[in-house]
Each structure stands twice: as structure tokens, then as C-alpha cells.
N, C-alpha and C positions, 0 to 999 in steps of 0.2 A: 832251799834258796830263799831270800827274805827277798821280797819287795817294797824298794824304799819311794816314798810319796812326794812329790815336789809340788808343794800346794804352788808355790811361788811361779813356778815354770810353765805350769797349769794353765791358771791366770792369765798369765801373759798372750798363752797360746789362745784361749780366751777371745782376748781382748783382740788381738790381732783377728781372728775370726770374725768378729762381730765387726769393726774396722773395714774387712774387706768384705762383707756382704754389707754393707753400710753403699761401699764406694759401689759396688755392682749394681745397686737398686739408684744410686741418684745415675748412673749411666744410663739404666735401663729410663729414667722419668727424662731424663735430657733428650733423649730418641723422640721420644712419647712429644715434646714440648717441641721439639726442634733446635733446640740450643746446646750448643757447646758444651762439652763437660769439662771443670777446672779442677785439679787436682792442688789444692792451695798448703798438702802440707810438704810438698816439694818446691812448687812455684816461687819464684821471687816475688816476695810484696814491696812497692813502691811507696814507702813514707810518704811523702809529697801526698800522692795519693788518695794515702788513708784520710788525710786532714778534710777531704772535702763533702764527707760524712761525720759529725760530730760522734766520739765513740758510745755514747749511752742511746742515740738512735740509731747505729749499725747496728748495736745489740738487740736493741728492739725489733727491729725490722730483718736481722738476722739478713742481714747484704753488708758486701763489702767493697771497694772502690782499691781492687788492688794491681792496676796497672794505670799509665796515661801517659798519652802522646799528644801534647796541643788541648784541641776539644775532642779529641777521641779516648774515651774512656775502656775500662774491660771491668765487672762488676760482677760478682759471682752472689748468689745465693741459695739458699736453702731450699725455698717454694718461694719461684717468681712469681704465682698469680695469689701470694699473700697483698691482702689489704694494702698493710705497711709497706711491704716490697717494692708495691705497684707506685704510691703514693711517692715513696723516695725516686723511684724511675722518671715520673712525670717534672721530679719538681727539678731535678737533673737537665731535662733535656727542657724543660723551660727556663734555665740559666743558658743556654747554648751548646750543651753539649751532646755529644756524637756515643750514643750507646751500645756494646755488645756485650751481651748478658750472657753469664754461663751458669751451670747449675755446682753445685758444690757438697760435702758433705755437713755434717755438725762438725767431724774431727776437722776438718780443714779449713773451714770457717771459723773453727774455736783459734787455730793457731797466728789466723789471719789478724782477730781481737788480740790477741797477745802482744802485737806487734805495734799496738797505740802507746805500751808502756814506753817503746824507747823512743816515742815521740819527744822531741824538743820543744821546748816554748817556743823557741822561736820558729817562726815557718820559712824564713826566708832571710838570708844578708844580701840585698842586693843595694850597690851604691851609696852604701854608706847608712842601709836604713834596716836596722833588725825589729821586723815584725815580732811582736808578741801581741799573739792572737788573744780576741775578746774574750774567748771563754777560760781561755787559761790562765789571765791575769784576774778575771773574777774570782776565779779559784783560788787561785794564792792570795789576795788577798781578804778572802773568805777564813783560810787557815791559820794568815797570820794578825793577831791585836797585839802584840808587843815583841821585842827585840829574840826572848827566848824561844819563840814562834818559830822566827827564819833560824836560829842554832839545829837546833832540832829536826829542820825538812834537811839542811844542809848537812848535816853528820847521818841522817836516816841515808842521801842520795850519794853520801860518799864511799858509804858500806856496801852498795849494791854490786859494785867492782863493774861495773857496765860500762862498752864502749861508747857509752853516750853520755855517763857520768858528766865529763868537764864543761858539756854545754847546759845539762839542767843547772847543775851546781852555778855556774854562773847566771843563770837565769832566773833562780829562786835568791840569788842573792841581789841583782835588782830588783824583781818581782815584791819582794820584801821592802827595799827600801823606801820603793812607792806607797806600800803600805802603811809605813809606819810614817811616812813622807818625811823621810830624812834628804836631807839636800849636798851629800857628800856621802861616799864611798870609800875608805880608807884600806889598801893592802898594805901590810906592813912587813918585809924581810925582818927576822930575826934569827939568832943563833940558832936559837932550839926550834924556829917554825915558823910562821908565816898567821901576823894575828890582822882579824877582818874588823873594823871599826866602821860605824853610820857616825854622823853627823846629825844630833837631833836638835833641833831647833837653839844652834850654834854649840852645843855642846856634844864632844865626843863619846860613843857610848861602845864598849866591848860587844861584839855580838859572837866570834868564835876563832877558831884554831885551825891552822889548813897545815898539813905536811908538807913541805918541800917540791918532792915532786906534781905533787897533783898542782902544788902554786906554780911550779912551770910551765903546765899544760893550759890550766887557768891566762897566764904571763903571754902564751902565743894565741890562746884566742880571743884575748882582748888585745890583741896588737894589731890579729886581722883583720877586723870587723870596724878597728878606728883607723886604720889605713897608715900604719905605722909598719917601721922595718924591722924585720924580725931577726936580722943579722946582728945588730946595734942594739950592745950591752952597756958602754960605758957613754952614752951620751944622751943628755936629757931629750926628749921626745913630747911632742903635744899632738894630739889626733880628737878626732868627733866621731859619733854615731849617733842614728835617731831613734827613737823606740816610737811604734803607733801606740795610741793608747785608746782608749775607746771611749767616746760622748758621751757624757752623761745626758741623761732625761730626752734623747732623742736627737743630740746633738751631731756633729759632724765627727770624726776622729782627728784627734789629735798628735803633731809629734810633739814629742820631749827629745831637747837635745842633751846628748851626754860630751859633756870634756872630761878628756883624757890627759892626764901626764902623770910622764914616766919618770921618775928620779934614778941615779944609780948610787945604789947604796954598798955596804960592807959585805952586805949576803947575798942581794938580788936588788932586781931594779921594784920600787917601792912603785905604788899606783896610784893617782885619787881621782875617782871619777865624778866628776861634778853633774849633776839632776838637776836640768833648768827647764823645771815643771812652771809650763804655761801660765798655770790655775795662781800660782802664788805674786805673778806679779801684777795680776789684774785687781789688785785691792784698791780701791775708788779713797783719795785724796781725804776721803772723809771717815774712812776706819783706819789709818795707820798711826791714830793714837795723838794727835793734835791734841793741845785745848782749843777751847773753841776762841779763844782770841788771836793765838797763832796761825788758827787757822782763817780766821777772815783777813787775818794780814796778808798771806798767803795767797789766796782769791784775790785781794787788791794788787801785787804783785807782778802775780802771772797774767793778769790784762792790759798790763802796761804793754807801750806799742814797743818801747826800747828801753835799754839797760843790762842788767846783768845781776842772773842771779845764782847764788856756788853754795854748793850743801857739801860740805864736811865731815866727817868721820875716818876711820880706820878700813880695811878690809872687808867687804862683810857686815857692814853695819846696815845694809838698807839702803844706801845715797840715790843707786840706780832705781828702784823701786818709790822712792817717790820725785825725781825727774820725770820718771815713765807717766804716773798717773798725775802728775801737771802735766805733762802734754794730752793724755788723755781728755781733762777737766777743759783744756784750750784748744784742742781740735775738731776743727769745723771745717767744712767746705770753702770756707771762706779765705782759707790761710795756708799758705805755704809753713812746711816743718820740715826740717832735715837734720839727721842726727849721723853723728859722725862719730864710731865707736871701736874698740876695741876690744874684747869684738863684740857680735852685737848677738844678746843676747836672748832676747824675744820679739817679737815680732807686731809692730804697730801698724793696724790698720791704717791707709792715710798718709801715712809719713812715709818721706823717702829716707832710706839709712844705707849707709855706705859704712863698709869696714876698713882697718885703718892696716897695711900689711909690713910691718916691719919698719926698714931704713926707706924701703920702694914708696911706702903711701903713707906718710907721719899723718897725724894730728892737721898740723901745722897747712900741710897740702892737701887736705879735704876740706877745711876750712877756707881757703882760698878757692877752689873751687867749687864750693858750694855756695859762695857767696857773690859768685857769678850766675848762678842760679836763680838768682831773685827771692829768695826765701824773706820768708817772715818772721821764725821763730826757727832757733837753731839749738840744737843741742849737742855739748859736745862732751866726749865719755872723761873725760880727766884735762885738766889742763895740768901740765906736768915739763914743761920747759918753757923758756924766756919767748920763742917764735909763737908761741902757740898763747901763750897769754898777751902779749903785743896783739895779735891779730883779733883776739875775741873780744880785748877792750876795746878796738878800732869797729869794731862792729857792732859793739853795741853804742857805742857813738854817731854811729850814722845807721839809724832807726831802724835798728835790728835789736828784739829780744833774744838774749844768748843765754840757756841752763849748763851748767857744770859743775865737777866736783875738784875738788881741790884734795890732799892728804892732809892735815892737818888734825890739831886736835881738838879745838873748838872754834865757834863763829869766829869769837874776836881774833885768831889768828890769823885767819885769811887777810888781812889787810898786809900784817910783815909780809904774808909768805909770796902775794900779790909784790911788795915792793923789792923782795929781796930776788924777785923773776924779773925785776928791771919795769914794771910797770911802773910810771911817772906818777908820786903822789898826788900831784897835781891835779889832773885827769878824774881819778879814782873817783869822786865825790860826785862826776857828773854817768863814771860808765857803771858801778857799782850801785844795785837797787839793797840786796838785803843778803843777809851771810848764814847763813843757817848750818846748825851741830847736829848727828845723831848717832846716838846709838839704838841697837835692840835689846830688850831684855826678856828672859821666860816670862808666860803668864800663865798664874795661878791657875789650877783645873780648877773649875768653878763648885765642881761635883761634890771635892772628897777636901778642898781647903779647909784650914783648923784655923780658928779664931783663939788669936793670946793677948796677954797683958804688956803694955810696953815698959820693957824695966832693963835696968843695966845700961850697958855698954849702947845697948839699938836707943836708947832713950835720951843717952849724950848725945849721941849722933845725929838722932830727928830732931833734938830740941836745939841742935847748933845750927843745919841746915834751918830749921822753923826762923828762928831769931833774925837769923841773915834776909831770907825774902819779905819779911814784912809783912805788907797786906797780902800777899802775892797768895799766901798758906793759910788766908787770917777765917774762912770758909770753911776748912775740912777739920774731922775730925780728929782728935789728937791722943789720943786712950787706948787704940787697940789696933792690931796691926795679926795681920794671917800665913801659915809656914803652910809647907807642902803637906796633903796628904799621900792615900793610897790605893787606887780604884781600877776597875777592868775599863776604865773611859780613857783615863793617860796611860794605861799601862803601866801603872805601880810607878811611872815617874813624879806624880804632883805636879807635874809641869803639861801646858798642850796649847802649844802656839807661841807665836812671837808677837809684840807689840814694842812698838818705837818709842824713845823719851828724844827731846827737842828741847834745842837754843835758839835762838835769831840774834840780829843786832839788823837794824833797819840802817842806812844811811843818812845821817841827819847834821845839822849845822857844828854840834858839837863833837861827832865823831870825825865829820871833814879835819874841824881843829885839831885833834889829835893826830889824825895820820899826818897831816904835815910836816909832824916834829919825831919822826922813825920812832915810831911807839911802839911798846911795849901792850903784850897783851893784857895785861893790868890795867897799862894807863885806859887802855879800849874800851875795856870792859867800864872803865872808873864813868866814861863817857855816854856811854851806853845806859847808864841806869836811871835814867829820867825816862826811859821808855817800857819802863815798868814788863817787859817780857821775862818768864822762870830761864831759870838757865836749866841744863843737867840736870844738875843733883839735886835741883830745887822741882823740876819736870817728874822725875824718877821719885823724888819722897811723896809726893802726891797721888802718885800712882800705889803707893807701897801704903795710902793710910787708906788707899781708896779699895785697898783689897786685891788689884791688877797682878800684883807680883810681890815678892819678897825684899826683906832687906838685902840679907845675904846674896842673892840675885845681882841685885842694884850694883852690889858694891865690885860686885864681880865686872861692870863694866864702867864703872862712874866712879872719880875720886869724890869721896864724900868728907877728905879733911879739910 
């Protein structure tokens, strides 16, 4: 008869041995102690829970936080009168909470640490605000310095096939954006798949690929969390949520607000979540890329006790961002501000802001009722129909400073687009202080920039813009001009950060004369150049010989014919 050997079964039985005189001995020390014995490789562990021991100090201290009720806790360990043990139990019941301690083995402790992997970033949705806890966000973005960072945590988290997959996934894919501080979110339905795009400092950048399904699951837990219906496929949709973020240098925490909207598109409903990260719009009046003559016009301006002042651009260009830091620069205790918005998008100490809700609460009707208010200084998110520019010019006529933005495509337009809203030429020269244009452009990494020779085509271009401005250019250098590099500081992009280029047109005796006669932005402009401010492309070439940014950049936001 042969006898055959099962190393394998052996083993096992083994292992099970050692296992149950493992658990016998922490019973018999639990006796010994007086405490409870927990058996943790049955027991339900409560996520929540776990969070309230960070998992590289459970480890250490060989304790684990795996039940809770209120401030009643159930906490198991290894060897309670350890050091560390002892030290994690004090610092527990010094926060307020209510402790019973059980004894536990290695295996069932081991199983308890296992159970930090399907922890979620986030700790909690409650009321519209998804905590992402401090340590977690250090981590990620500890992991991630450029766009193929988050590819990578995101294709590693979608392999793991875990029921927890769809909320890290989503949660390394903001985690990341903050990182690389992109200010857009882009889900895209397509035929073959569903592609994920940031928004980096106004330019779209590929970050990866999602399957279908998992972009549905992804589709309902961003629907829940921004308070949107999850029934409703074929109708556009807008929702919010907030993310905590955590103070830097000792500071208080911060939320970030996220917008939501939902498109419906050919495959699926399309996403873009917008990142209105606090930190970007407190930039002070004096780095958003001014020269310095515009800028003390600027400062003269905004002290004025009444008139009216409209910053210009497209989408996205920056308009709200420096309205914000003019109220900033002119908020004191001294002055009433109230900003009338739609909506409103950060939050100014000081000022009172009222959101603007549809056909219910226009523009038009916050204005009027703010200006029963007794205010000082008012600022309002767009002026965008005939009521709403009637009323703002009427306010600023009766000694009220009023900021706003207009759609347009440079200063001198604002005058038509002002008359073609029915405001009275007439008027204008007394409510109207100064008209201001901007765009944003990349700026140069300062790191990894390449210095060239200007020749060709960039050499037409500068030398026609040069000619045009006159003295305006007659200062800077005119020989050498600098392209992107390639460095672990931008992330291989050559780009890191945005900076603004500027137009103005002041209100003066000759520009009154023109709007009289339904002028043309020409004629405006024609009017306007005894006031010697750059325009655009004459702001933007300046910038491009100063080393700031690129041509090709420039040209991407400024006509330069």
C-alpha cells in the first residue's frame, strides 16, 4: 500500500492549529485582564470606525476601532497594557469618547488592517459636502506631479474589481485634479468609451479611458452627492457639492465648491465638474499681470465714490477674479459692498452677496433691492439685458460705485453693447468711469524655458504689433523671445500658471464725442489713443519679449492681425 503526502493539506491543518491555540491563549489573557474577547476574523468591522485610528498607527499600536455607536466605542487589541495601546486608549477617551476594549488575536487583527484598503477617501456625504479627509488628500497628492500620475492610480483602482472601486475611482480623480490644480473636470460619452479630460490652466488635457459601465456607476454617484435625479437621462441637469480641504501652514480647513452639469448626449449624459478652489481667486489686484500704469489707473478708479466700472472678456477669461480682488483692495469697515451674482462663486469676507435664481430673482431684482440697502459699492455678476443695464447706470448716477462685466470682445466695445442695451448715449459719459478687456494666457515655467532668436513669421508679427504701439513697446527688448520646455516642476508641460494680458479705455472728453455718433469700435478705439494705454496684443507682445509666455500662447487668445 503506498502512502501519499499532502504537504499542502498538512500545512493548512497546520496553520489552523496554530490559529486556534493562538485564539485560546488571547481568551485565556482576556480572563487574566478582565476584558472581553473579540473574535475580529468573524466580527463585522465598521468602516466609519476604522477612520478614527489613522491605519499606519493601528499598525503600530496593534489596536483597532472596529465597532461605534455615538461616543461609544468597541476597540480590540493585541496587548492592552502595550505602551502604544495605552497611549491610543487615553488620547480616545480624551477626544470624548466612551471605551470597551477587547482582547483579540494577530489573525483577527491582521484581518481588521485589511479592511482600511476599502476605505474610501471620502469619510462622509453628508448635505451636500464630501469630506476628503487630510491624510488622504496628502497622499494623493504626494503620488500625483503630472496628469499620467492620476492615469495610472485610476486604471491600478479599476483592476482591483472591488465593491468599492467606483468611489475611490472618483475620488482619485478629483484628488488628482487638485493636484495638478486643474479647474475643470471633463467626462466625455463616446462610442467606444467614456474619455476623462482636466482643464489645465484653460487648456484641455487627456488624462484616460473609463468603460461604459463602470462610467455609469461613476454617472450615479456623481448625481448623488450633487443632489441631482438619477431617474432623468434626457434633460440637462446642474447640482453642487463641497470637498473639505485641509489649511495649509496651520490654517483653518477649507471647502472647495464643485459644479456640476450634466449634458445629454448620443451615448450618455456628458459631465463637467467645475473646481472653485478658494486659493486661486484671492490673488491681490497687484499680481494678476497689470502694468504698472494700468494699474495705478485702476487704484484711481476704484476710489472713486461713484460711476461705473465693466471688465470685458469671453468665458473664462479671469473678469470675476479681478472684480473680486478690487473689492478686496476697497474693502474696509467703512463701506457697504454687495455683490449680486450668479452664482456666487467665492466667498468675500465683508461683503454681503446674494445669488441671482433664475426668472424668480433676475439680475435686474437684486439690484433694486440692494440698492434699498444703502450700499456703497456694488457689484454685479454680468450685466446681460436692457433692465439690468438701465438700473446699474441709474446707480451709478446717484453716488453709487457699480463693478460689472459685460460679454464683449474688448474695452472699446462696451460702449455699443452699453447703447445697443438701450442705455442713453447721453448719460454714459457721466455713469461710465473706465472699460477694461482681458484675457488669460499660459505662463512660461520659469525652470525649463528655452531662449530663441526671433525670426520668420513670430518676427512679422512682433515687428507689426511693435510699430503700432509706439512708445508704448519703445523699452523692451526686441531680439529674443522663449518656447516651452520640459521639467518634473510643470509636468513635462512648459507651462505652470496663468497670468492676465489688459486693455482699458478711460472715459474722457473725446471718447464722450464719439459715443454720441453710434460708434463703431474703431471709431472708439481711434478716440481713445491720446491715452496712451496698450491694448491686447500690444499687453500680450510685451509679456512674450518679457519671457512671461509665448507667442504661439498669445495668439491662441489675442488677434495679433
Amino acid at each position: 500500500m503506498t502512502v501519499h503526502f499532502d504537504e499542502d493539506k498538512q500545512n493548512k491543518r497546520l496553520q489552523e492549529l496554530r490559529l486556534k491555540e493562538e485564539e485560546d491563549l488571547a481568551k485565556l489573557l482576556s480572563e487574566r485582564y478582565g476584558l472581553a474577547y473579540a473574535d475580529l476574523t468573524r466580527t463585522p468591522i465598521n468602516t466609519d470606525a476604522l477612520k478614527l485610528i489613522p491605519e499606519e498607527e493601528a499598525r503600530e499600536a496593534e489596536v483597532v476601532v472596529f465597532d461605534m455607536a455615538g461616543k461609544k466605542l468597541k476597540i480590540a487589541a493585541i496587548s492592552p497594557k502595550k505602551e502604544l495601546a495605552d497611549k491610543k486608549f487615553k488620547e480616545l477617551r480624551e477626544a470624548g469618547y466612551i471605551l470597551e476594549i477587547f482582547m483579540t488575536t494577530s489573525g483577527g487583527l491582521g484581518r481588521a488592517l485589511e479592511r482600511y484598503r476599502e476605505l474610501s477617501y471620502a469619510s462622509g456625504v453628508e448635505g451636500g459636502i464630501l469630506d476628503i479627509s487630510d491624510r488622504e488628500v496628502r497622499e494623493t497628492v504626494a503620488l500625483v506631479k503630472k496628469i499620467p500620475d492620476v492615469s495610472a492610480l485610476v486604471e491600478k483602482t479599476l483592476k482591483e474589481k472591488k465593491s468599492f472601486r467606483t468611489s475611490r475611482t472618483f475620488e482619485i480623480v478629483l484628488a488628482g485634479a487638485i493636484a495638478v490644480n486643474a479647474s475643470d473636470v471633463h467626462f466625455e460619452p463616446e462610442e467606444t468609451g467614456v474619455r476623462l479630460r482636466y482643464r489645465l490652466d484653460g487648456v484641455l488635457a487627456d488624462v484616460t479611458n473609463f468603460d461604459a459601465p463602470t462610467y455609469q456607476l461613476l454617472l450615479s454617484r456623481i448625481k448623488l452627492i450633487s443632489g441631482l435625479k438619477l431617474n432623468l437621462k434626457n434633460t440637462p441637469q446642474d447640482g453642487r457639492f463641497s470637498i473639505k480641504l485641509p489649511g495649509k501652514n496651520g490654517e483653518p480647513d477649507k471647502d472647495m465648491e464643485i459644479r456640476v452639469s450634466l449634458l445629454p448626449g448620443a451615448y450618455s449624459e456628458s459631465i463637467v465638474l467645475r473646481l472653485l478652489n478658494p486659493e486661486t481667486i484671492e490673488v491681490p489686484l497687484e499680481e494678476l499681470g497689470m502694468s504698472d500704469n494700468l494699474l495705478q489707473l485702476i487704484e484711481r478708479e476704484i476710489k472713486k465714490p461713484n460711476g461705473m466700472i465693466l471688465n470685458t472678456g469671453p468665458t473664462g477669461s479671469g473678469k470675476t477674479t479681478t472684480l473680486y480682488a478690487c473689492l478686496r483692495k476697497i474693502n474696509d469697515p467703512g463701506v457697504k459692498i454687495i455683490t449680486i451674482e450668479d452664482p456666487i462663486e467665492y466667498h468675500l469676507e465683508g461683503v454681503v452677496q446674494t445669488q441671482t435664481k433664475g426668472k424668480d430673482y433676475t439680475f435686474a431684482e437684486g439690484l433694486r433691492s440692494a440698492l434699498r440697502q444703502d450700499p456703497d459699492i456694488i457689484m454685479v455678476g454680468e450685466i446681460r439685458d436692457a433692465e439690468t443695464a438701465e438700473i446699474s447706470v441709474n446707480a451709478s448716477l446717484t453716488g453709487h460705485l457699480v463693478l460689472s462685466t459685460l460679454h464683449t470682445n474688448s474695452a472699446a466695445g462696451s460702449f455699443p453693447r452699453l447703447i445697443d442695451l438701450g442705455v442713453n448715449p447721453r448719460v454714459m459719459s457721466s455713469a461710465v468711469n473706465l472699460a477694461l478687456a482681458q484675457r488669460l494666457v499660459r505662463k512660461l515655467c520659469f525652470k525649463c524655458k528655452k531662449e530663441i532668436a526671433i525670426e520668420g513669421r513670430a518676427k512679422e508679427i512682433i515687428e507689426k504689433v511693435v510699430s503700432r504701439a509706439g512708445n508704448r513697446l519703445s523699452d523692451i527688448q526686441k531680439e529674443k523671445m522663449w518656447v516651452p520646455g520640459n521639467c518634473e516642476e510643470c509636468g513635462g508641460l512648459g507651462y505652470r500658471g496663468r497670468i492676465g494680458i489688459f486693455e482699458a479705455i478711460r472715459m474722457t472728453e473725446k471718447v464722450d464725442g464719439a459715443i454720441q455718433s453710434n460708434p463703431s469700435e474703431r471709431e472708439i478705439n481711434k478716440a481713445a489713443e491720446e491715452q496712451n494705454i496698450a491694448t491686447i496684443a500690444e499687453d500680450g507682445i510685451a509679456k512674450v519679449l518679457k519671457g512671461v509666455t509665448t507667442l504661439e500662447e498669445l495668439g491662441r487668445v489675442a488677434d495679433l492681425s
